[in-house]
C-alpha positions in Angstrom: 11.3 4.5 -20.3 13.1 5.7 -17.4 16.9 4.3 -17.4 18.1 1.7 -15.0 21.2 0.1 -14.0 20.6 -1.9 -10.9 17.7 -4.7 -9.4 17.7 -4.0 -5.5 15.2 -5.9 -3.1 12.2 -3.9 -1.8 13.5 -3.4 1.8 16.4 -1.9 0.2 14.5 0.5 -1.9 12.8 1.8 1.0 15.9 2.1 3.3 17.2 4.1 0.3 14.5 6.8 0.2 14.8 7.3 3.8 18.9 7.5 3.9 18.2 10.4 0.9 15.3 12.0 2.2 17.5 12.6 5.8 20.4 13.4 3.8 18.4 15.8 1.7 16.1 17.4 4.3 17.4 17.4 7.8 14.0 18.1 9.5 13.4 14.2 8.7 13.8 11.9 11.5 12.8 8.4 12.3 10.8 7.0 15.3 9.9 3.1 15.9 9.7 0.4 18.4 12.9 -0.9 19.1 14.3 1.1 16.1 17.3 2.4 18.2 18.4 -1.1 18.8 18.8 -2.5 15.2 16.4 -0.8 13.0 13.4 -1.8 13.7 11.9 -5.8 13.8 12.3 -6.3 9.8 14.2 -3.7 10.0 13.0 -0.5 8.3 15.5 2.0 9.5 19.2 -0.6 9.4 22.1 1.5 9.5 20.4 4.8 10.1 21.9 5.2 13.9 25.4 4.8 12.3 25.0 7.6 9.8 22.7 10.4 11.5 22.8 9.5 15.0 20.4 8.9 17.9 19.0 12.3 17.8 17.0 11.1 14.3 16.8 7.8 14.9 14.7 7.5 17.8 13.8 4.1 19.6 10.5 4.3 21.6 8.8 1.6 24.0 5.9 -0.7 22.4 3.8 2.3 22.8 2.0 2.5 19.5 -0.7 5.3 20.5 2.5 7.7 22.6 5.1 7.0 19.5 2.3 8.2 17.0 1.3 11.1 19.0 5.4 11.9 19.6 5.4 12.3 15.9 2.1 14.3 15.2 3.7 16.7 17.8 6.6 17.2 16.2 5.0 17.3 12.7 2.9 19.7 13.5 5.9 22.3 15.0 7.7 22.0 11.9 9.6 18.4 11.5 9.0 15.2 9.1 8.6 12.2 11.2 8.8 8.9 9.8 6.9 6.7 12.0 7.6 2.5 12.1 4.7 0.7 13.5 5.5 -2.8 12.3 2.6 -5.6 12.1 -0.5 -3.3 10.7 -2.2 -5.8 13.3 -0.4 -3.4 15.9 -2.0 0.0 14.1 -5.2 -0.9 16.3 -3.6 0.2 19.4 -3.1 3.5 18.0 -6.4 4.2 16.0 -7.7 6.9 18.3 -4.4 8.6 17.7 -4.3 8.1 13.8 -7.8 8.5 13.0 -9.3 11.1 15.5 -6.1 13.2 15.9 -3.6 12.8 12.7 -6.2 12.5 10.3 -8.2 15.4 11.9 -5.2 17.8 12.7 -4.9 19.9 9.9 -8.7 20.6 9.6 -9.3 21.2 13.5 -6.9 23.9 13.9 -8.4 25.7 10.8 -5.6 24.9 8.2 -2.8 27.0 10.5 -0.4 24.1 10.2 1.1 21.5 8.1 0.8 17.5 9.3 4.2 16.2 7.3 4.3 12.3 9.0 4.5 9.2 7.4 3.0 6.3 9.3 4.8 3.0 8.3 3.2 -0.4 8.6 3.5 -4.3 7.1 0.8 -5.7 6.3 -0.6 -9.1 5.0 -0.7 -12.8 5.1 3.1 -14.6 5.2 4.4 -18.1 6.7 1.6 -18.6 9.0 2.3 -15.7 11.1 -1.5 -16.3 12.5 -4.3 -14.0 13.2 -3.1 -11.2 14.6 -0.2 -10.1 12.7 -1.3 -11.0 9.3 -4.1 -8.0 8.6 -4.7 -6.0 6.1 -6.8 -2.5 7.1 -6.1 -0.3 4.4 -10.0 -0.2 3.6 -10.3 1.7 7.3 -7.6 4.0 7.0 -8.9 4.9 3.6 -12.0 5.6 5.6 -10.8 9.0 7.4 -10.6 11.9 5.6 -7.4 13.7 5.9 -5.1 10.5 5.4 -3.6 9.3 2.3 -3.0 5.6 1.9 -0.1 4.2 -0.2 0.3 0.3 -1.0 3.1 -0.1 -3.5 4.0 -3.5 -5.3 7.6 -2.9 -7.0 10.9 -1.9 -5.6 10.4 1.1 -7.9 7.1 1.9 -6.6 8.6 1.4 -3.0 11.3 4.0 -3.4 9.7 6.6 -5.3 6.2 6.9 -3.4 8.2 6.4 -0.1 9.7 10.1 -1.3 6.5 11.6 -2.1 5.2 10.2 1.2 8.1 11.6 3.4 7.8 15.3 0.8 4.0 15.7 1.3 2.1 18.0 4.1 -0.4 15.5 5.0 -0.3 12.5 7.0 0.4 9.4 4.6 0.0 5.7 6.1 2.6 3.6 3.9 1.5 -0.2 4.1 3.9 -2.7 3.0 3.0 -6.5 2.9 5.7 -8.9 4.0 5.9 -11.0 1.5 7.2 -8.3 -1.0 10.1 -7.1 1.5 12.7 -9.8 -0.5 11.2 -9.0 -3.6 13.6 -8.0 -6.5 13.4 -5.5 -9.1 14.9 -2.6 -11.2 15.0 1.2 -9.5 16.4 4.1 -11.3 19.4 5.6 -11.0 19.4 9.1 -8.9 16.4 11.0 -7.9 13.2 8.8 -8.3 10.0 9.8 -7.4 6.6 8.4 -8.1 3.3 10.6 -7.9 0.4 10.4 -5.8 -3.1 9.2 -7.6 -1.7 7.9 -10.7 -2.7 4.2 -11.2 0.1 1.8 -13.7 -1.1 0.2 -16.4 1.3 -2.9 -15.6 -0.3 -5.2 -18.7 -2.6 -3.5 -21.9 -5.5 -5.5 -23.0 -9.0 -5.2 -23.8 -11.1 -7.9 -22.5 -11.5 -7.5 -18.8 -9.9 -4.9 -16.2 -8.3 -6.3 -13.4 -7.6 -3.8 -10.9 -5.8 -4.3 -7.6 -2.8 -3.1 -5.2 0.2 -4.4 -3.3 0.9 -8.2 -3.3 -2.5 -8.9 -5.6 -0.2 -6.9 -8.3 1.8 -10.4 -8.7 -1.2 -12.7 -9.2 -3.2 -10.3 -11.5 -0.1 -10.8 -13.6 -0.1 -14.3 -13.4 -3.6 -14.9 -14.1 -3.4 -12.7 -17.0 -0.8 -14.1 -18.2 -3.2 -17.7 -18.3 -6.3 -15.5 -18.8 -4.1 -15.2 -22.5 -3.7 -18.9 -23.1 -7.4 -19.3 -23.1 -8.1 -16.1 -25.7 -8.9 -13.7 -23.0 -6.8 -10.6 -23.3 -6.8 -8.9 -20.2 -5.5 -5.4 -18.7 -4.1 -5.2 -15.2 -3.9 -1.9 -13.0 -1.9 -1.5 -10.1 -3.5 1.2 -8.2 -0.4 2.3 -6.2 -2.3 4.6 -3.9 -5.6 4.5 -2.9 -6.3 8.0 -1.4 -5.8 9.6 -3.5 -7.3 7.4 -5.9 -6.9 7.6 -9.9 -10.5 7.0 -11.3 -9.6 8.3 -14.5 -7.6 5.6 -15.3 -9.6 3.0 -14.0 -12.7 4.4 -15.8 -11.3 4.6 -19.0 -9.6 0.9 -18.7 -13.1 -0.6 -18.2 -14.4 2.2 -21.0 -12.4 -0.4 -23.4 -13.0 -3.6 -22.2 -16.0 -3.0 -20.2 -15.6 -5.6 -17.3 -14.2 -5.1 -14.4 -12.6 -7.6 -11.8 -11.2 -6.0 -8.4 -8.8 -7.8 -5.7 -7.0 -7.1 -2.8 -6.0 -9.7 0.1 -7.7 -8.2 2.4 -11.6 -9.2 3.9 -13.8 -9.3 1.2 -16.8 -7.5 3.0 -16.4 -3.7 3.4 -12.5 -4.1 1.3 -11.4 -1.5 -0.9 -12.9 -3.6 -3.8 -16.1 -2.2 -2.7 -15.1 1.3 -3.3 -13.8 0.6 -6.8 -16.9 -1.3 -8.1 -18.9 1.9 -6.5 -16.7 4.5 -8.5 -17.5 2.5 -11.6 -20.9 1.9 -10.8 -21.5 5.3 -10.2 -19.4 6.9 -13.0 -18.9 4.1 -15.7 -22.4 1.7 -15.4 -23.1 2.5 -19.0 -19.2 1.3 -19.9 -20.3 -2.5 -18.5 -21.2 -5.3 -20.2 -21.1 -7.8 -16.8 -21.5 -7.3 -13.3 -18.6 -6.1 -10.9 -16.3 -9.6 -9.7 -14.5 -9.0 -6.7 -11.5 -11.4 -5.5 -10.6 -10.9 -1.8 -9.8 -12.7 1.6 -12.0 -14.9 2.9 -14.7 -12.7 5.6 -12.8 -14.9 8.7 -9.8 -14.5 11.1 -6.7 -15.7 9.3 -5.8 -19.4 10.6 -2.2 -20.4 11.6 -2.8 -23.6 9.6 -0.6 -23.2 6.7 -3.2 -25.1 4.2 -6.1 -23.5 6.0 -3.8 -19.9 5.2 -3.7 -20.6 2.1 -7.6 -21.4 1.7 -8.3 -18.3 2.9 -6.2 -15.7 0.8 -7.0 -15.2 -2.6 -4.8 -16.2 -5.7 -4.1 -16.0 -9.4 -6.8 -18.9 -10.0 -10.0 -17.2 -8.3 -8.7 -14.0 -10.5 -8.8 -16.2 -13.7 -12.3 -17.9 -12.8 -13.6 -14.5 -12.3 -12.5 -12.8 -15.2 -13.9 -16.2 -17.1 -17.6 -15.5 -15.2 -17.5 -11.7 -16.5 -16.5 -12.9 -20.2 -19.3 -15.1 -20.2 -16.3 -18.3 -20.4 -17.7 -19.7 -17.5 
């Protein structure tokens, strides 16, 4: 058990591995939308300005394709951007940049040079922010080789695979959904880093495995939690990044229980979900003993409505009633 001796918010965490990985490294710089002004629109980079200056702080114009290409340029002649995008929504308007330049770099120019950047996003469904700034597109990003894709769910998590993000060579998209940003929980004292492809086992048990990321992390919990009131006894597995991915770990969870229930937030058809059940199908078919469930968004546009929002996302009920219809409790 790693010591602790303080419960900071998840915003905070973040702004904490960025104020240590500029204090430690000073090829790390920041570059947003309005992040000059006040940090950014949540804001990702408060207080940065006042302690390194504008020269690693840099405020660019809603621009998302230039401000990504501005920090593959400089990655790629030796610096460690740390790019804030904002609404994931707003990651569209840069997909020929991310996709067919920062995910491609590395391998088009033969290996010759390094691609350090960190591309930062929030992502998700919160207080009927409406269609187009409450996505969830880490299944696409996952998509292009060359990137890794990081959705963390604890404060802990935040921190620590923030600092692996901003260490690594490769490009890393870091998504972030709003609703966790006030979320409270215990970091570690001093240097905290958390590791690339290693999934948490955040709750034992050998009935069903219930695998998910991000916000899902909460009501995977939950439902187990009622999934134990009702004699099921299930196992929960935050991914924490999905490129890489640990299939070890989720293999050998639904090698003991053998059921499997995936979720995420994000659209259903095409989600991550899909890639998960594959993995086991492929790798682990003789583990099962039910088919593959999968708990996701609604396949529509995201309504303002807040009781139509709230049709539409999934929750710690459709995980219980799935877990239920792989037990055979149904």
């Amino acid at each position: 058990m790693i010591p602790v001796s303080r419960e900071i918010t998840f915003g905070e965490a973040t702004l904490e591995a960025v104020r240590e990985e500029m204090r430690r490294d000073d090829r790390v710089f920041a570059i947003g939308e309005d992040s000059g002004v006040r940090g950014g629109s949540f804001p990702i980079f408060r207080g940065i300005a006042e302690e390194f200056g504008d020269a690693r702080l840099i405020g660019t114009p809603i621009c998302e394709g230039a401000t990504t290409n501005t920090a593959l340029g400089a990655a790629m002649t030796g610096m460690r951007p740390i790019v804030g995008l904002h609404f994931a929504d707003f990651m569209l308007r840069a997909m020929d940049e991310i996709g067919d330049q920062v995910a491609r770099a590395r391998y088009t120019f033969g290996g010759q040079c390094d691609v350090p950047m960190v591309i930062r996003a929030y992502d998700g469904v919160v207080n009927s922010a409406a269609t187009q700034h409450s996505g969830a597109y880490e299944a696409i990003f996952a998509h292009f080789p060359g990137l890794k894709v990081v959705m963390p769910s604890t404060p802990a998590d935040a921190k620590g695979l923030l600092k692996t993000a901003i260490r690594d060579d490769n490009p890393v998209i870091f998504l972030e959904h709003k609703r966790l940003l006030r979320t409270r929980g215990p970091v570690p004292d001093g240097e905290h880093l958390t590791p690339f492809g290693h999934a948490a086992v955040r709750r034992a048990g050998a009935d069903v495995s219930i695998v998910g990321y991000g916000i899902m992390m909460s009501q995977a919990l939950a439902a187990a939690e009622r999934l134990a009131g009702d004699g099921i006894d299930a196992e929960v597995i935050d991914l924490r990044t999905l490129v890489p991915l640990d299939e070890d770990t989720v293999l050998a969870s639904v090698a003991r229980t053998g059921r499997l229930v995936v979720t995420h937030e994000s659209w259903r058809r095409s989600g991550f979900g899909a890639e998960v059940a594959a993995v086991v199908a492929e790798k682990g078919f003789a583990d099962l003993r039910a088919p593959v469930m999968r708990v996701a968004g609604e396949d529509v546009p995201v309504p303002f409505s807040p009781v139509l929002e709230q049709r539409v996302i999934p929750n710690a009920e459709g995980i219980v009633d799935a877990a239920k219809s792989a037990c055979g409790h149904g």
